[in-house]
N, C-alpha and C positions, 0 to 999 in steps of 0.2 A: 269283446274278443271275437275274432273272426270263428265262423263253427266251419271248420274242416269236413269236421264228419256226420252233413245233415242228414237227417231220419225223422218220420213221423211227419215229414212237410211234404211231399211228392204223390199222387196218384196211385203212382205204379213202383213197386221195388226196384232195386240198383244195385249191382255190383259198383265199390268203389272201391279207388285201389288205397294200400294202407302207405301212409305218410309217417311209419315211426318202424322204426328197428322193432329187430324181436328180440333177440338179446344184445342189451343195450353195452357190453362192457368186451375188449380183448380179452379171449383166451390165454392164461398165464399158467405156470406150475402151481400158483399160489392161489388158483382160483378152488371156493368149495367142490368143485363138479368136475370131471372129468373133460379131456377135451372133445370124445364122443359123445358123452353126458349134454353136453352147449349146440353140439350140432344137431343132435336129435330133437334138441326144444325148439332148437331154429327152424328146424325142417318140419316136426310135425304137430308144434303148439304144444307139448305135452313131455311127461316125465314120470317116471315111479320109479321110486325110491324106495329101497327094502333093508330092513334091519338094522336103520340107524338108531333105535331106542332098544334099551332091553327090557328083556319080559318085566322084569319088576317094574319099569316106567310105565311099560303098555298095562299091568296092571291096575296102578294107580291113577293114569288116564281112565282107564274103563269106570272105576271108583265114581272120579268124579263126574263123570259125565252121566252115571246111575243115581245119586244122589243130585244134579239139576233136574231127572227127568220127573227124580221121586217127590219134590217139594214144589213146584212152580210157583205157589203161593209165597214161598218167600224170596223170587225174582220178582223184579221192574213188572208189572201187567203187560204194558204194554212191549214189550221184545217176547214175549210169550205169544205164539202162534199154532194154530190147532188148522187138522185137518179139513177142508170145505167140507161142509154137512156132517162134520164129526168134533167128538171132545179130543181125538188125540192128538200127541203134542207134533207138530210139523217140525219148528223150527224155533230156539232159542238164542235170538240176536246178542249183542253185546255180552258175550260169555267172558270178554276178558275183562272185563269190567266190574262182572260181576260173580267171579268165580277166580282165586288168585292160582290154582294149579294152571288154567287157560287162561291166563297173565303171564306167569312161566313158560307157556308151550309156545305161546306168540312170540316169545323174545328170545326162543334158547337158539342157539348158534348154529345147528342143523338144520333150523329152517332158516332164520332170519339171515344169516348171512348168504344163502343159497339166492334170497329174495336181494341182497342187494350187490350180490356181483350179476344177475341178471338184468338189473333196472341201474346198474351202475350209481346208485345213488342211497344215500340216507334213506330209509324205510319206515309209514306207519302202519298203522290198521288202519285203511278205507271202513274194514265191517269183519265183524265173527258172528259166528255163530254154530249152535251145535243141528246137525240135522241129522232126523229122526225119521227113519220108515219104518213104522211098527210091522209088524206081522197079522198079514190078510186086508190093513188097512190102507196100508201104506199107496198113498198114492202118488201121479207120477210127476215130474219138472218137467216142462215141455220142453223143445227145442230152443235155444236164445244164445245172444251175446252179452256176457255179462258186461263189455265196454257199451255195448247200443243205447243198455237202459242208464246206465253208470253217466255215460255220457249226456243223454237228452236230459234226464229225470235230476241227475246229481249235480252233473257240470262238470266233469272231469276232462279237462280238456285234448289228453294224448293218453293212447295205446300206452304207456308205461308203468302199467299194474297187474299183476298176476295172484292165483287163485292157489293155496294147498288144503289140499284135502287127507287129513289123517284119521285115516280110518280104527274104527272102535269095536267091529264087532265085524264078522268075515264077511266082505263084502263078493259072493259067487255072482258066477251068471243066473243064478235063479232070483234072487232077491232085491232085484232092481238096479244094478249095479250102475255108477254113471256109467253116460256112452259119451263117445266125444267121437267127431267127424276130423282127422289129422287132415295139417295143413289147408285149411279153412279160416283161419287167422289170419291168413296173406291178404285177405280183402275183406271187404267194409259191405255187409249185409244192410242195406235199409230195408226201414219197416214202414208202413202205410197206417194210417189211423192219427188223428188226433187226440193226444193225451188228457186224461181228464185229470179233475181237481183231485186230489189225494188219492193218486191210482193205487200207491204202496199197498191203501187197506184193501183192496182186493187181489191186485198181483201177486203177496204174500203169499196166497193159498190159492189161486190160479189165477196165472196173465193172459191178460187178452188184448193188451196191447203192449209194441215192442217185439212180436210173435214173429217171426219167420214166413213169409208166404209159401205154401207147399210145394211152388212148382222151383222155386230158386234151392229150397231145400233136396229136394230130390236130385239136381244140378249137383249140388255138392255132396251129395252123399254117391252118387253114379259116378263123379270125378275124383274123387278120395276116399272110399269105403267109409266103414265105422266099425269104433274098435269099444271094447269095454273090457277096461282092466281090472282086474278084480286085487283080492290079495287078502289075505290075515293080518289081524290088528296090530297097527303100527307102524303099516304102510302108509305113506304117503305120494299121492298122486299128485301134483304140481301143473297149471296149466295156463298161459297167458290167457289173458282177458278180452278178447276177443276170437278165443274159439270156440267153436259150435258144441253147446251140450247139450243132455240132457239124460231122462233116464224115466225109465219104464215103473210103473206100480209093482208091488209087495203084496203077491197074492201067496207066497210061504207063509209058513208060520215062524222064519227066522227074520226077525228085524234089526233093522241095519240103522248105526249109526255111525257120525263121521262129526270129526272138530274140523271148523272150515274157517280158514284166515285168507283173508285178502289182505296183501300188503300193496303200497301204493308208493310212488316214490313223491320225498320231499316236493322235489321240483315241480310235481305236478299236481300239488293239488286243489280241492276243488272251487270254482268260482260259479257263477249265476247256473243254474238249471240251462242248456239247450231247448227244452221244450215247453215244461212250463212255468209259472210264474213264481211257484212256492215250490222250494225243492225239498226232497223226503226229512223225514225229522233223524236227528243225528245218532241214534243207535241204529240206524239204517247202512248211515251212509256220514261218517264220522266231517265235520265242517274246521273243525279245532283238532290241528294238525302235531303231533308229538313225535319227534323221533325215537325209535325204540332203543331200548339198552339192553345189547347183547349180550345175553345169557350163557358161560358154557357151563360143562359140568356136568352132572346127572341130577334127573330134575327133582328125581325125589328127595333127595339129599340135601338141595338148594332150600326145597320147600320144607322141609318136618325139620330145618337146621332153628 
């Protein structure tokens, strides 16, 4: 397969220009989103979403995402991720898998159908996960494109995958909040370094390759500010897959969680690694592709039925 979008091979960083829609499907009356809703993701990679769950759901969310943080010993070891030089829990991969409320949340029709009038296509989970920034420890995500590494490290061949972030606990501007750099999506960041043998087991808990060089980033953040949305639980933040994020340490004592679904469309998924030879193991970065079945309804209801 031809790689459109090389990274990790060049010297020197490169603005490339992006070779795929950003929202992939015509505006309709029938579409989940409004038709300002379409042009705002078009325009600046990003979205929030307020009050589509009610308190009782956001309840029950919060529940269970308290009971994976409280037991990890009875998840998968390996999708359990701890903070660099610490016990605390970073990040719990394949939570739909292994957790049936965030089995329900991945597929109920508030998100999932928002993911496929976007990608105009059938939808699965690329990757879940619940992320965790405790309080005082909490440390930070660096700058990145989640398509860069998706694409060298995974294989995913096009921009036609996006990111929701449902937040669990109030996500301010004091407690690390994501940032994201709007309209930075419109082009293709390369990154310099060659990728090593199982980089996952360190990038998990800080990347150091894949990483944004600081002068390109400055570029984009001088040429499109930076914004970080916040919001109370049960907001959801939605963001294509090739916009710039990241987000700063949790030096409060309020820590911040967020159920994080990447959907990925049918058509695009993934084949050999772009970079190297073994591509990440599949609670990572899912290889065995499942179309989702759209959930509606209220979720608690669905589930205690």
């Amino acid at each position: 397969m031809t790689d459109i979008y090389p990274s990790r091979q060049m010297a020197e960083p490169q603005f490339l220009p992006r070779l795929d829609p950003v929202v992939h499907s015509d505006w309709s009356e029938a579409a989940p989103l409004s038709k300002a809703q379409a042009a705002q993701f078009e325009r600046d990679g990003y979205l929030v979403l307020e009050d589509i769950f009610s308190a009782q759901e956001v309840a029950f969310l919060q529940q269970e995402a308290g009971s994976l943080l409280a037991d990890p010993d009875a998840l998968d070891g390996d999708t359990v991720i701890t903070e660099p030089g610490g016990g605390e829990i970073r990040s719990i991969f394949e939570i739909h898998s292994q957790n049936r409320v965030m089995q329900r949340l991945a597929a109920d029709a508030r998100l999932a159908d928002v993911a496929r009038f976007l990608l105009n296509d059938e939808v699965y989970l690329h990757q879940s996960r619940l992320n965790y920034k405790p309080g005082f420890q909490g440390k930070e995500f660096y700058w990145h494109s989640d398509f860069e590494t998706w694409h060298v490290e995974d294989g995913m061949p096009r921009m036609r995958a996006l990111s929701m972030s449902v937040l669990l606990a109030d996500n301010t501007p004091h407690n690390g909040p994501l940032m994201l750099i709007p309209g930075s999506h419109r082009s293709y960041l390369t990154c310099v370094g060659e990728t090593p043998d199982d980089h996952y087991k360190m990038s998990l808990k800080k990347q150091e390759y894949g990483v944004p060089d600081e002068d390109s980033l400055a570029d984009l953040a001088h040429k499109h500010g930076i914004v970080a949305p916040t919001g109370k639980p049960g907001t959801v933040i939605l963001f294509d897959c090739n916009l710039m994020h990241g987000s700063n340490g949790n030096i409060t004592p309020f820590p911040r969680a967020n159920a994080f679904m990447v959907y990925n469309a049918m058509a695009n998924q993934l084949a050999a690694p772009f970079g190297p030879a073994t591509p990440r193991p599949s609670f990572i970065a899912a290889r065995e592709a499942e179309a989702i079945r759209v959930c509606h309804g209220d979720l608690v209801a669905e589930v205690m039925a």
